[in-house]
mmCIF file as gemmi writes it, N, C-alpha and C atoms, coordinates in Angstrom:
data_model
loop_
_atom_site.group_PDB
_atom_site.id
_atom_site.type_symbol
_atom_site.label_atom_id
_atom_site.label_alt_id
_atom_site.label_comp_id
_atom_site.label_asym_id
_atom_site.label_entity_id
_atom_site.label_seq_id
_atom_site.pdbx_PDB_ins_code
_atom_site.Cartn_x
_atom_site.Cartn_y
_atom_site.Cartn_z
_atom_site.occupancy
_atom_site.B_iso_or_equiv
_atom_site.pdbx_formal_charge
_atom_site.auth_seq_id
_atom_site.auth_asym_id
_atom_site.pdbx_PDB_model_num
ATOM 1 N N . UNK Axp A 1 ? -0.2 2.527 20.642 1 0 ? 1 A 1
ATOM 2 C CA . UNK Axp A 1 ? 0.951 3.109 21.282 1 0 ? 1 A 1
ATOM 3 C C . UNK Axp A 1 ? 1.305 4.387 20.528 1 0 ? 1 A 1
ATOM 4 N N . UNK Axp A 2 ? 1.416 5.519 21.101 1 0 ? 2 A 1
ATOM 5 C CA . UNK Axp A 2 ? 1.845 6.4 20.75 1 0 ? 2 A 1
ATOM 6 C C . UNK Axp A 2 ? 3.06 7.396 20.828 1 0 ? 2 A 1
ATOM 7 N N . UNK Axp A 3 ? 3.789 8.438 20.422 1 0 ? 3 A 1
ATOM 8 C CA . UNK Axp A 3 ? 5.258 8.707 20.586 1 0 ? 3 A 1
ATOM 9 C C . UNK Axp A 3 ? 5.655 9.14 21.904 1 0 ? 3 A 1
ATOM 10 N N . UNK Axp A 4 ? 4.649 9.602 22.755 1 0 ? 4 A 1
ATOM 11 C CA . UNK Axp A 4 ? 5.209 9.706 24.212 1 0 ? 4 A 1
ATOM 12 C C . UNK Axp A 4 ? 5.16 8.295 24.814 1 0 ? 4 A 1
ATOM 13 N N . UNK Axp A 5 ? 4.355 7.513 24.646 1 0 ? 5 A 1
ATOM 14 C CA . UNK Axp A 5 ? 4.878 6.078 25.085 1 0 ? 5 A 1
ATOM 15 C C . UNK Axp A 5 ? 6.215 5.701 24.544 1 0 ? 5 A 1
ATOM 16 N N . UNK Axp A 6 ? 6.471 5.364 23.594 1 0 ? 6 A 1
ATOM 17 C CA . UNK Axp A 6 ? 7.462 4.899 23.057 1 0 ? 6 A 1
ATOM 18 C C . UNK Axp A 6 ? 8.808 6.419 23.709 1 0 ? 6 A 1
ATOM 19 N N . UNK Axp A 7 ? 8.955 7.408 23.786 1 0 ? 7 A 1
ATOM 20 C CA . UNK Axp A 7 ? 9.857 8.078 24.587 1 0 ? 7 A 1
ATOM 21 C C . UNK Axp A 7 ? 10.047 7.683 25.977 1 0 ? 7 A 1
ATOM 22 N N . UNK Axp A 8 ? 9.199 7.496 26.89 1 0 ? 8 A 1
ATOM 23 C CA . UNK Axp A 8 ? 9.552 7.453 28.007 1 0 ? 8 A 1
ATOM 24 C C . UNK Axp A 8 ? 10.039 6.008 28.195 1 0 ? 8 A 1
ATOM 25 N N . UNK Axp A 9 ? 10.126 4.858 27.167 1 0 ? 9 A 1
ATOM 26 C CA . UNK Axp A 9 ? 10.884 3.246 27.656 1 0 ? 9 A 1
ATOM 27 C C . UNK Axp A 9 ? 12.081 4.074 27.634 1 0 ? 9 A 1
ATOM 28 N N . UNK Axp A 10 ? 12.747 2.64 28.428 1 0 ? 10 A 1
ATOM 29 C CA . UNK Axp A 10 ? 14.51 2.869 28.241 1 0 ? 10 A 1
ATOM 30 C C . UNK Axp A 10 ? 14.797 1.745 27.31 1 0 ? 10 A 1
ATOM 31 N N . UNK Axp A 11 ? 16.321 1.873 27.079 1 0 ? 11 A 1
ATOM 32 C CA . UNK Axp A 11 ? 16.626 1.008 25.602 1 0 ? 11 A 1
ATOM 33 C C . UNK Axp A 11 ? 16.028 -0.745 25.298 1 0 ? 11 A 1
ATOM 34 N N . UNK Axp A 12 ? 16.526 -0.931 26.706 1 0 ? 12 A 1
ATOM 35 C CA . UNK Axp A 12 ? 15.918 -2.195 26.719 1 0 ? 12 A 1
ATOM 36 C C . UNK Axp A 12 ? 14.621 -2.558 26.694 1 0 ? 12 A 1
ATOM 37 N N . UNK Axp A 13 ? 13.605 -2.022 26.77 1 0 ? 13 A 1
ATOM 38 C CA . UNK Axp A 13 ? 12.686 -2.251 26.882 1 0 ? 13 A 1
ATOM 39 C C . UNK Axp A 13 ? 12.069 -1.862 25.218 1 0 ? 13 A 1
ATOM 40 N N . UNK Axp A 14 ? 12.773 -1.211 24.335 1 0 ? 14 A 1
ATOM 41 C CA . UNK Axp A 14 ? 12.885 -0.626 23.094 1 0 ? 14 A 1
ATOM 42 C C . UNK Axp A 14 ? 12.739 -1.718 22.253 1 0 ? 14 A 1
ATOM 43 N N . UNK Axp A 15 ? 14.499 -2.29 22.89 1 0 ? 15 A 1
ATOM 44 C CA . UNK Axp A 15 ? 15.157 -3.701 22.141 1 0 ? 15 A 1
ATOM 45 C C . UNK Axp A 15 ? 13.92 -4.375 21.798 1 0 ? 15 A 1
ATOM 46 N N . UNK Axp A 16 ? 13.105 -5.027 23.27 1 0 ? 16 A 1
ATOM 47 C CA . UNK Axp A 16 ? 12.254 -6.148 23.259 1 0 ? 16 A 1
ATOM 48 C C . UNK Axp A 16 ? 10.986 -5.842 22.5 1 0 ? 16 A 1
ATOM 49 N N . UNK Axp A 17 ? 10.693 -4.491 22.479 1 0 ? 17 A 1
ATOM 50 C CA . UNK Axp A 17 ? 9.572 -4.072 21.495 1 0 ? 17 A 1
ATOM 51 C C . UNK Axp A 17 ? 9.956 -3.826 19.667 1 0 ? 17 A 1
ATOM 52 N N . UNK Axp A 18 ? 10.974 -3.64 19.831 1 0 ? 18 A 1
ATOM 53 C CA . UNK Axp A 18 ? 11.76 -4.336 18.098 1 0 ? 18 A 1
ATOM 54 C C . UNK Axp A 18 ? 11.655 -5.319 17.593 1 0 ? 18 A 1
ATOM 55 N N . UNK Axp A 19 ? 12.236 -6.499 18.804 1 0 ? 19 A 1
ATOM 56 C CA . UNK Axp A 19 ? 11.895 -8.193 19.007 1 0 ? 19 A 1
ATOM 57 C C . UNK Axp A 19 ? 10.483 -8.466 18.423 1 0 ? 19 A 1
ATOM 58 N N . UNK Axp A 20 ? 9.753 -7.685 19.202 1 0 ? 20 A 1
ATOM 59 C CA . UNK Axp A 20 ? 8.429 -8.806 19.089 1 0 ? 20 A 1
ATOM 60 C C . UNK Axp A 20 ? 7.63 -8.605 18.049 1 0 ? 20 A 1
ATOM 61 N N . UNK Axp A 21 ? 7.918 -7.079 17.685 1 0 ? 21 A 1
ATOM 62 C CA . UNK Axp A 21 ? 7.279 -6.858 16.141 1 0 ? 21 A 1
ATOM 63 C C . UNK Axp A 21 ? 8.211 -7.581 15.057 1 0 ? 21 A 1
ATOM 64 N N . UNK Axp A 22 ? 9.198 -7.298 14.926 1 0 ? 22 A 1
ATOM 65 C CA . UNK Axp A 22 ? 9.685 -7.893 13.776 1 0 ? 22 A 1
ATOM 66 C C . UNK Axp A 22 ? 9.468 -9.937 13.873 1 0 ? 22 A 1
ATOM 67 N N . UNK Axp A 23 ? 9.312 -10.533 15.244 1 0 ? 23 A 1
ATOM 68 C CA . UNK Axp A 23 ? 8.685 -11.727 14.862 1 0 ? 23 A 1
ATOM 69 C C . UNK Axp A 23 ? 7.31 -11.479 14.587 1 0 ? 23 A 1
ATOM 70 N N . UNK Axp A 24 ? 6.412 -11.13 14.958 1 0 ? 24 A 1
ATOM 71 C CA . UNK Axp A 24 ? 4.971 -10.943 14.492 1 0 ? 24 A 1
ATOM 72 C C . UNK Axp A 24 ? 5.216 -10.703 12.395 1 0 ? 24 A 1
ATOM 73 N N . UNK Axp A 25 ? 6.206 -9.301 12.478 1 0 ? 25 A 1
ATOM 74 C CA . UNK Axp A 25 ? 6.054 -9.518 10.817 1 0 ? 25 A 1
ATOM 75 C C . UNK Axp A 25 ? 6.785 -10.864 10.153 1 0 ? 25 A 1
ATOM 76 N N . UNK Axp A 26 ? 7.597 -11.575 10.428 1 0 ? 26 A 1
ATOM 77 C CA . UNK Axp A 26 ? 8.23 -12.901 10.297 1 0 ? 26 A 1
ATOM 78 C C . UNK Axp A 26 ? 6.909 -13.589 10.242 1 0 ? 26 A 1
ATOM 79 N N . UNK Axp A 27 ? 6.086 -13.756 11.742 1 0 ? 27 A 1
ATOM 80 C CA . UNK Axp A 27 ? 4.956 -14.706 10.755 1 0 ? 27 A 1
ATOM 81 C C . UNK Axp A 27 ? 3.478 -14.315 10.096 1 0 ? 27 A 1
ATOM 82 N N . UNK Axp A 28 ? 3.512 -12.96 10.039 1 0 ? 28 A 1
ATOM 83 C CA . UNK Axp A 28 ? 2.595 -12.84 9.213 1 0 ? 28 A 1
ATOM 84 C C . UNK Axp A 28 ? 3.043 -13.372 7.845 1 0 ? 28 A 1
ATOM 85 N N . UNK Axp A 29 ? 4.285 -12.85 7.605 1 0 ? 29 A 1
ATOM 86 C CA . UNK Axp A 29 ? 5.07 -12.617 5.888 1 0 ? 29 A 1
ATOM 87 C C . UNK Axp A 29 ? 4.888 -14.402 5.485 1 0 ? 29 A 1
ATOM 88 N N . UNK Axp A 30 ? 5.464 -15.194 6.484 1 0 ? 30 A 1
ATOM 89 C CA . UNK Axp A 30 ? 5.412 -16.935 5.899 1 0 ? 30 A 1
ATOM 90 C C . UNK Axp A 30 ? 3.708 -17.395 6.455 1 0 ? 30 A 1
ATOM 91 N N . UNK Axp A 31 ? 2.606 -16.345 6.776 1 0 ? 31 A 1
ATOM 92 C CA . UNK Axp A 31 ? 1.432 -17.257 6.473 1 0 ? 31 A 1
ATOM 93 C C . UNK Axp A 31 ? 1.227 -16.764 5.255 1 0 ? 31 A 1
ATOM 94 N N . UNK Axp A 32 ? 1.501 -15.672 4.833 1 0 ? 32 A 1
ATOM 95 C CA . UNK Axp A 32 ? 1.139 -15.117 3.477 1 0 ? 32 A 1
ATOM 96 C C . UNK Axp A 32 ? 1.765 -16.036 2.529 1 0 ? 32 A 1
ATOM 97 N N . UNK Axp A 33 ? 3.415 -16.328 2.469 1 0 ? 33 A 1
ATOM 98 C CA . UNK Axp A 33 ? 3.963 -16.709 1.683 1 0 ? 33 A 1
ATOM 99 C C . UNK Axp A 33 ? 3.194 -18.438 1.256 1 0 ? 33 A 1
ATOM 100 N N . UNK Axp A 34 ? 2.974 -19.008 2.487 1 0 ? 34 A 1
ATOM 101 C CA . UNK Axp A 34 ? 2.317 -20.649 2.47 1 0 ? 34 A 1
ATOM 102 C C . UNK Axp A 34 ? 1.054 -20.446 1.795 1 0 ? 34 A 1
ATOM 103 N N . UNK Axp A 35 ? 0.269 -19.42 2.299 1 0 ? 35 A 1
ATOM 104 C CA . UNK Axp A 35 ? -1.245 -19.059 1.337 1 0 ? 35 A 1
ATOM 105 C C . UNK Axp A 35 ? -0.428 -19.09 -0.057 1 0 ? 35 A 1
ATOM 106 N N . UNK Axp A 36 ? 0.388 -18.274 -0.681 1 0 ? 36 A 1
ATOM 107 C CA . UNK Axp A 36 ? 0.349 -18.62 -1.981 1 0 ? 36 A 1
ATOM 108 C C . UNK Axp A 36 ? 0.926 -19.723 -2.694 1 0 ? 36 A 1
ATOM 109 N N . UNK Axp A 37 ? 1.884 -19.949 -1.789 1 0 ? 37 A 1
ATOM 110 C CA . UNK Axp A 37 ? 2.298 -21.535 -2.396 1 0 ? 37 A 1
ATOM 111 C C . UNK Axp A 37 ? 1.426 -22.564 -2.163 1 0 ? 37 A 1
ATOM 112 N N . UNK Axp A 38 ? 0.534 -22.24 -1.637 1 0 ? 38 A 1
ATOM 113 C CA . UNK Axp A 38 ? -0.048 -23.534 -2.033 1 0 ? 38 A 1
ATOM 114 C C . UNK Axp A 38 ? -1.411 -23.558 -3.3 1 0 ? 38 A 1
ATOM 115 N N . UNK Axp A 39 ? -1.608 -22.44 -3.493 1 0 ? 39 A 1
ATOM 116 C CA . UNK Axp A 39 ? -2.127 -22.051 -4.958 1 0 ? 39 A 1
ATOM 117 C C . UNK Axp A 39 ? -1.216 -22.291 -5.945 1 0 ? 39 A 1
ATOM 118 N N . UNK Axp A 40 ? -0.258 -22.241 -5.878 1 0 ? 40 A 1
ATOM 119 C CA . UNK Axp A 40 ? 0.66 -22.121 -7.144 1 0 ? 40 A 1
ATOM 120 C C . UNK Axp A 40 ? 0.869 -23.995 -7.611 1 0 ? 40 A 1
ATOM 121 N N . UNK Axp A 41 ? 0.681 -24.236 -8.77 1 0 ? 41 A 1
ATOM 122 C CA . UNK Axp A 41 ? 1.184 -24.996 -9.694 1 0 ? 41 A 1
ATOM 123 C C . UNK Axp A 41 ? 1.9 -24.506 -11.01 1 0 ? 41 A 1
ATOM 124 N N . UNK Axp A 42 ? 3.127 -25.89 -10.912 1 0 ? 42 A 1
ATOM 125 C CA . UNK Axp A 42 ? 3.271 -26.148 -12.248 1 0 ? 42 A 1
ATOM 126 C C . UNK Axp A 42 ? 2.99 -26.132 -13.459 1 0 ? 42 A 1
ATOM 127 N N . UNK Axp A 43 ? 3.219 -25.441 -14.346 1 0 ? 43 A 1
ATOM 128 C CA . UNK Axp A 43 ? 2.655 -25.227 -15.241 1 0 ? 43 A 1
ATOM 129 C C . UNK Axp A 43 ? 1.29 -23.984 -15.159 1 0 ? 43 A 1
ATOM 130 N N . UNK Axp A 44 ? 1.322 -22.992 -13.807 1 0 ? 44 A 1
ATOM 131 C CA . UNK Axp A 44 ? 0.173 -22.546 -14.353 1 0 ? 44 A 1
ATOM 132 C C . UNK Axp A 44 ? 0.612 -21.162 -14.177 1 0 ? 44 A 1
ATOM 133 N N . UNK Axp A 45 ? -0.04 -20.59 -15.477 1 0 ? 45 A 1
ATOM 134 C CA . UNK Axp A 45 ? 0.493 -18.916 -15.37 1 0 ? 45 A 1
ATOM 135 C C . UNK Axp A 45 ? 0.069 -18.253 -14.578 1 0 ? 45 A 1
ATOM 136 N N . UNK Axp A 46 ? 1.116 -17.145 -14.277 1 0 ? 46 A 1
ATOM 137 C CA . UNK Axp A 46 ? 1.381 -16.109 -13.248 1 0 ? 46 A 1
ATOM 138 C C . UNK Axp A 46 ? 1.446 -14.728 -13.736 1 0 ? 46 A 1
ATOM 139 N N . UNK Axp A 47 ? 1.503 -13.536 -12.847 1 0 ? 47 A 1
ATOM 140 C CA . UNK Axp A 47 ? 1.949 -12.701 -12.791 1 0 ? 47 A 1
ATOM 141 C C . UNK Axp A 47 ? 2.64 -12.181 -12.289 1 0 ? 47 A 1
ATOM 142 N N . UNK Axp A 48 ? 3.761 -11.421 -11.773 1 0 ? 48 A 1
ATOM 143 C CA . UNK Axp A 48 ? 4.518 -10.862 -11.215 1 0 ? 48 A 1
ATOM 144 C C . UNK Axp A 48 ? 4.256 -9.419 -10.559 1 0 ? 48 A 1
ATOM 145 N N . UNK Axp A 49 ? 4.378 -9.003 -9.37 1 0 ? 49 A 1
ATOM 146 C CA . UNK Axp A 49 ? 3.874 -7.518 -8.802 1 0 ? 49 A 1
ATOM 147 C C . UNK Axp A 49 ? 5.178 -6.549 -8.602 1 0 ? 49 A 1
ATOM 148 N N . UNK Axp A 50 ? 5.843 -6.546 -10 1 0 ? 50 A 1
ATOM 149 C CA . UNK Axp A 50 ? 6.983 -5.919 -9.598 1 0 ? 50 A 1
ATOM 150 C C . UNK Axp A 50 ? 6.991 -4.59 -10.907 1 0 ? 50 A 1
ATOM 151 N N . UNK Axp A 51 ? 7.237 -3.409 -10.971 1 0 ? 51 A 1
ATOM 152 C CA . UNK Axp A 51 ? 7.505 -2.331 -11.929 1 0 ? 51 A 1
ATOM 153 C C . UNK Axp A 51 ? 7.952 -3.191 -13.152 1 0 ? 51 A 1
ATOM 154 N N . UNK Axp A 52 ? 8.971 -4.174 -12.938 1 0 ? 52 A 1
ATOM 155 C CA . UNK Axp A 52 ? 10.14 -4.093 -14.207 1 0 ? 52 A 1
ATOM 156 C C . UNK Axp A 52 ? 9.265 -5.348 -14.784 1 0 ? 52 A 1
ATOM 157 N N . UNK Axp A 53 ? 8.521 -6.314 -14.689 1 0 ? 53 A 1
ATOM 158 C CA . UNK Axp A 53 ? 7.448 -6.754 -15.078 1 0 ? 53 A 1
ATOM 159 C C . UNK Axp A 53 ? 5.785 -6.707 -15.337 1 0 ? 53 A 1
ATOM 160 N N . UNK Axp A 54 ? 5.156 -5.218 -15.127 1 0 ? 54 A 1
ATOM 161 C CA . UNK Axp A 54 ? 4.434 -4.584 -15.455 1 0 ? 54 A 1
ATOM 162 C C . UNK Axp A 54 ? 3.594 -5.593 -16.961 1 0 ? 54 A 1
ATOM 163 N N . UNK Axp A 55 ? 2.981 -6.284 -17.111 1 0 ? 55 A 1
ATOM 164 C CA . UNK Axp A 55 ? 1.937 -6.429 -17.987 1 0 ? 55 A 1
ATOM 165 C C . UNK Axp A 55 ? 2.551 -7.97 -18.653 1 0 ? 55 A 1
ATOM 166 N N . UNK Axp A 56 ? 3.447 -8.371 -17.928 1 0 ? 56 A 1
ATOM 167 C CA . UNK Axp A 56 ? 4.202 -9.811 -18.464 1 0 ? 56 A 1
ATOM 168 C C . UNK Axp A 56 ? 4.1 -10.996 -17.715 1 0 ? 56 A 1
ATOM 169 N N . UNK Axp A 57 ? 3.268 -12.124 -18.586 1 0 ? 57 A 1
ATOM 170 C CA . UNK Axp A 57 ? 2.822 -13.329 -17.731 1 0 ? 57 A 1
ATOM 171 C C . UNK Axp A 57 ? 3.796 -14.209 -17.574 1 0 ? 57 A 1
ATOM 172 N N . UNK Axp A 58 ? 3.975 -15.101 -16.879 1 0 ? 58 A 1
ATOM 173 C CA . UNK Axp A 58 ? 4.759 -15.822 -16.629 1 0 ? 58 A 1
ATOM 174 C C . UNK Axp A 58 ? 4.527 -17.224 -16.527 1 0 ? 58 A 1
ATOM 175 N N . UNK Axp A 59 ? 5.367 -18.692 -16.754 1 0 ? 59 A 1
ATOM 176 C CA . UNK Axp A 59 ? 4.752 -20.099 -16.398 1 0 ? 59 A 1
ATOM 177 C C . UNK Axp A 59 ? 5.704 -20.611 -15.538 1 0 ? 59 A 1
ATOM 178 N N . UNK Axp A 60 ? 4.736 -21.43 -14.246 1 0 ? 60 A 1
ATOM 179 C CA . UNK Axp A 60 ? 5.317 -22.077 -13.374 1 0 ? 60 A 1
ATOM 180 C C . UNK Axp A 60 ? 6.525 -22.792 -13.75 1 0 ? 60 A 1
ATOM 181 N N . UNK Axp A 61 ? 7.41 -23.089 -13.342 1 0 ? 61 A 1
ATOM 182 C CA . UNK Axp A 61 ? 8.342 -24.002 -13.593 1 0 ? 61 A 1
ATOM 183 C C . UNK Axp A 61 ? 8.515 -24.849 -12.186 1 0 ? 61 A 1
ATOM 184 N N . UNK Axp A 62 ? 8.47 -24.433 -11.145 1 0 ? 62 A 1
ATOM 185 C CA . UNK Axp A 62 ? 9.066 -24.896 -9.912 1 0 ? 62 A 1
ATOM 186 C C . UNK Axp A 62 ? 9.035 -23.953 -8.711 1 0 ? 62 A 1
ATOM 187 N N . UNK Axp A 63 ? 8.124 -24.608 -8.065 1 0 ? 63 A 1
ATOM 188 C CA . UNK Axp A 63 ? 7.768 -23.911 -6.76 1 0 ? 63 A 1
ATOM 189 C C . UNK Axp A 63 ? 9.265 -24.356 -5.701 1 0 ? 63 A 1
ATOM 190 N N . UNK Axp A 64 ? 9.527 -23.489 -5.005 1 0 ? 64 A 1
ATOM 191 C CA . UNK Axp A 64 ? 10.431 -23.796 -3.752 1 0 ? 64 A 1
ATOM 192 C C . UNK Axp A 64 ? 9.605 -23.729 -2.596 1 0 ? 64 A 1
ATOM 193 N N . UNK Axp A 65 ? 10.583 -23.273 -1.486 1 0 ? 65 A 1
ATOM 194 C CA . UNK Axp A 65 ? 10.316 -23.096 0.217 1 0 ? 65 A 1
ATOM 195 C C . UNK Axp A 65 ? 9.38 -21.542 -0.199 1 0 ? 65 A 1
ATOM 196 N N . UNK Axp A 66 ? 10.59 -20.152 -0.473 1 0 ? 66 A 1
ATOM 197 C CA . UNK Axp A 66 ? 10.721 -19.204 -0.632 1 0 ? 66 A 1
ATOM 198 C C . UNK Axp A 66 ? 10.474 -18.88 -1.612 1 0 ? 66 A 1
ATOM 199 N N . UNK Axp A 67 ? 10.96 -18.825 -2.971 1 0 ? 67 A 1
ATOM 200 C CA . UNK Axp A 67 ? 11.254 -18.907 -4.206 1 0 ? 67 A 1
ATOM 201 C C . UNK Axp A 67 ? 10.133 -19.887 -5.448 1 0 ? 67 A 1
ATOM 202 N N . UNK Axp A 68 ? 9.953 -19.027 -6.705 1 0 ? 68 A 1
ATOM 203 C CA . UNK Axp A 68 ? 9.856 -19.86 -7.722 1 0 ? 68 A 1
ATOM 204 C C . UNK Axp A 68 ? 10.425 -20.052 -9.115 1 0 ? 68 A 1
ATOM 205 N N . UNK Axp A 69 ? 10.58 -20.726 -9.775 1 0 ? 69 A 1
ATOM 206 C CA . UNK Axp A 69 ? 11.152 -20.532 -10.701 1 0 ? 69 A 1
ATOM 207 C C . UNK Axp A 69 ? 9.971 -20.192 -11.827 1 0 ? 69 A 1
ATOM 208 N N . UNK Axp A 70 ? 10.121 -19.173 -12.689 1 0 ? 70 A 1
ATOM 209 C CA . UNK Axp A 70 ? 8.962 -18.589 -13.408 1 0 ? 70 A 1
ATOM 210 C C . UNK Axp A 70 ? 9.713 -18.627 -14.717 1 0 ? 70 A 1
ATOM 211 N N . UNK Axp A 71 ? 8.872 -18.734 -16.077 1 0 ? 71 A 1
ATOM 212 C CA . UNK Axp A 71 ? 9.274 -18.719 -17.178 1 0 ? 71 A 1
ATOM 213 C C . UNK Axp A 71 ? 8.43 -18.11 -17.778 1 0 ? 71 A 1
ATOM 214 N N . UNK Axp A 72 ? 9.053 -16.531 -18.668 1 0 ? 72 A 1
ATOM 215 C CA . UNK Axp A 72 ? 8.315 -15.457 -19.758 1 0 ? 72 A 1
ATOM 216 C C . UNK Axp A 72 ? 7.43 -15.962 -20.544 1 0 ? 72 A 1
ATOM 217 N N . UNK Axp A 73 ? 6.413 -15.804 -20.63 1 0 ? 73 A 1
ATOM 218 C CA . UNK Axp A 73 ? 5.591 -16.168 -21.887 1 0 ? 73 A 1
ATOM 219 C C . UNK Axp A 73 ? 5.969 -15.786 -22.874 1 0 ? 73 A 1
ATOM 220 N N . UNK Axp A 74 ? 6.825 -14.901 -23.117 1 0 ? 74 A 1
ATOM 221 C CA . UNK Axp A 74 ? 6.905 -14.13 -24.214 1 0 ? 74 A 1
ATOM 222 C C . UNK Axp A 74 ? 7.955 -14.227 -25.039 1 0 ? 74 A 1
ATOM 223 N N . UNK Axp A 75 ? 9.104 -14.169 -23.659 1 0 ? 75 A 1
ATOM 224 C CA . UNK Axp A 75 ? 10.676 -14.48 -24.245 1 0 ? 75 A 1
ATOM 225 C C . UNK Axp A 75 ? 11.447 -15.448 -23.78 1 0 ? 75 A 1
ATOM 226 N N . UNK Axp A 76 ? 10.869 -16.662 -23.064 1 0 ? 76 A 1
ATOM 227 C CA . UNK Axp A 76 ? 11.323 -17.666 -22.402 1 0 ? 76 A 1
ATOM 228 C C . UNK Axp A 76 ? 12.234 -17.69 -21.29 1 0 ? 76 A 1
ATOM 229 N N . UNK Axp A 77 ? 12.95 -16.289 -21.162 1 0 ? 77 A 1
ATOM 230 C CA . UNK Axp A 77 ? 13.569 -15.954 -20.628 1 0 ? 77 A 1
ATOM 231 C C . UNK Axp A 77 ? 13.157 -17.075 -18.826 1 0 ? 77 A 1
ATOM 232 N N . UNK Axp A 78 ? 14.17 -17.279 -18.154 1 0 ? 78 A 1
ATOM 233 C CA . UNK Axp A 78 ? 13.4 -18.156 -16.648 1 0 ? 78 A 1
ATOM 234 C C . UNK Axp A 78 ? 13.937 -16.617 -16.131 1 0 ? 78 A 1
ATOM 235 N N . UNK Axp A 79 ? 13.384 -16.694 -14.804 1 0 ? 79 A 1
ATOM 236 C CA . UNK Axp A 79 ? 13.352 -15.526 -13.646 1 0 ? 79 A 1
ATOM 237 C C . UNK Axp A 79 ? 12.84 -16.288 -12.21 1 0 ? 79 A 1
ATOM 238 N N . UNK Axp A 80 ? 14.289 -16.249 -11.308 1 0 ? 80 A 1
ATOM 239 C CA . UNK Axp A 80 ? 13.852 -16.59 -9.748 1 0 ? 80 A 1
ATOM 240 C C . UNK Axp A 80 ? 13.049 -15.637 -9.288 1 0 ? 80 A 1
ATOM 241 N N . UNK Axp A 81 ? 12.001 -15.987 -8.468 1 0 ? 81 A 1
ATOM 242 C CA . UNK Axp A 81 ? 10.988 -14.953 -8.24 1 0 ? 81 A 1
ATOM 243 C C . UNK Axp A 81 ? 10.439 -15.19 -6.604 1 0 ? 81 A 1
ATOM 244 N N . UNK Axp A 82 ? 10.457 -14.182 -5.718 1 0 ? 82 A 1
ATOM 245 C CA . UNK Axp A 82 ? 9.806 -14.335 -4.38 1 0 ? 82 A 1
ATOM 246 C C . UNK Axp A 82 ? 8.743 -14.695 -4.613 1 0 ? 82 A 1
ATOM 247 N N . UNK Axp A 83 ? 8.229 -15.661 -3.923 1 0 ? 83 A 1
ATOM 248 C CA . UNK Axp A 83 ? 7.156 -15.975 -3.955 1 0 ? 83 A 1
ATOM 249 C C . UNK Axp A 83 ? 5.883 -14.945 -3.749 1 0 ? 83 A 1
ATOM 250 N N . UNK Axp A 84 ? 6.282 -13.963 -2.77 1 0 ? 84 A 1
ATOM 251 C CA . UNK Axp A 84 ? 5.48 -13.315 -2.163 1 0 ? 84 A 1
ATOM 252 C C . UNK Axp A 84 ? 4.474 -12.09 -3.396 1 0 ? 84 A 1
ATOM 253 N N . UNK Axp A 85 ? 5.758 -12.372 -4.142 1 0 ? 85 A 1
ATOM 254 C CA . UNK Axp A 85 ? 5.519 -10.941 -5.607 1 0 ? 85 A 1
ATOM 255 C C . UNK Axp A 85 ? 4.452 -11.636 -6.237 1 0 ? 85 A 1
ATOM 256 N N . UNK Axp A 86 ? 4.092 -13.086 -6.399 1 0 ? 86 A 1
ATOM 257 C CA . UNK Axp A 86 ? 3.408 -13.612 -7.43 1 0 ? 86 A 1
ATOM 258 C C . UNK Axp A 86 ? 2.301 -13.661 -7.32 1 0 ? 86 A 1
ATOM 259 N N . UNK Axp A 87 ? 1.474 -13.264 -8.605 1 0 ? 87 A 1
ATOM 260 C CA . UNK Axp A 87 ? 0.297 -13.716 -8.298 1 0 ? 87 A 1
ATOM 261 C C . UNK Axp A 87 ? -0.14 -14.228 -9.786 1 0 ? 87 A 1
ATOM 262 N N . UNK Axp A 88 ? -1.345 -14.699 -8.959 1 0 ? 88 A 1
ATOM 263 C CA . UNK Axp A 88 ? -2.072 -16.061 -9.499 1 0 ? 88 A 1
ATOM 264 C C . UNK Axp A 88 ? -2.969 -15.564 -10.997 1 0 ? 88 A 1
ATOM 265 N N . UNK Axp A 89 ? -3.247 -15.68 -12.526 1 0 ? 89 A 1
ATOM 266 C CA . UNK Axp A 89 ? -4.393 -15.267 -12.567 1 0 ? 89 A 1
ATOM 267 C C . UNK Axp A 89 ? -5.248 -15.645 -13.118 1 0 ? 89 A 1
């Protein structure tokens, strides 16, 4: 689809093309998120894909739905963590 397509809808027809992508990214984002939770254990170190954790491993504590609970290797510090950021290594 390109920008003269998308000009000539009217709003409604806009709306429903907003709709259907943002569910398509809804379930791409939770097959991704289930792919990694179900790699993830307890107890097993992680990494984090975020700037402000740059080169700092982390240990399972507790997987959620969404969420994990991660603990610093370094400074024990715990950190709630999207699941989606984590990775395995």
């Amino acid at each position: 689809m390109n920008t003269t397509q998308l000009e000539s809808m009217n709003l409604n027809e806009l709306r429903e093309l907003r709709q259907l992508i943002n569910e398509m990214i809804g379930e791409r984002v939770a097959d991704r998120r289930h792919e990694i939770r179900s790699g993830l254990q307890v107890h097993q170190t992680v990494t984090v894909d975020h700037p402000k954790t740059v080169g700092m491993e982390f240990i399972v504590e507790k997987v959620n739905r969404k969420n994990a609970k991660l603990r610093s290797v370094a400074t024990g510090r715990r950190y709630n963590v999207s699941i989606t950021l984590i990775q395995p290594k």
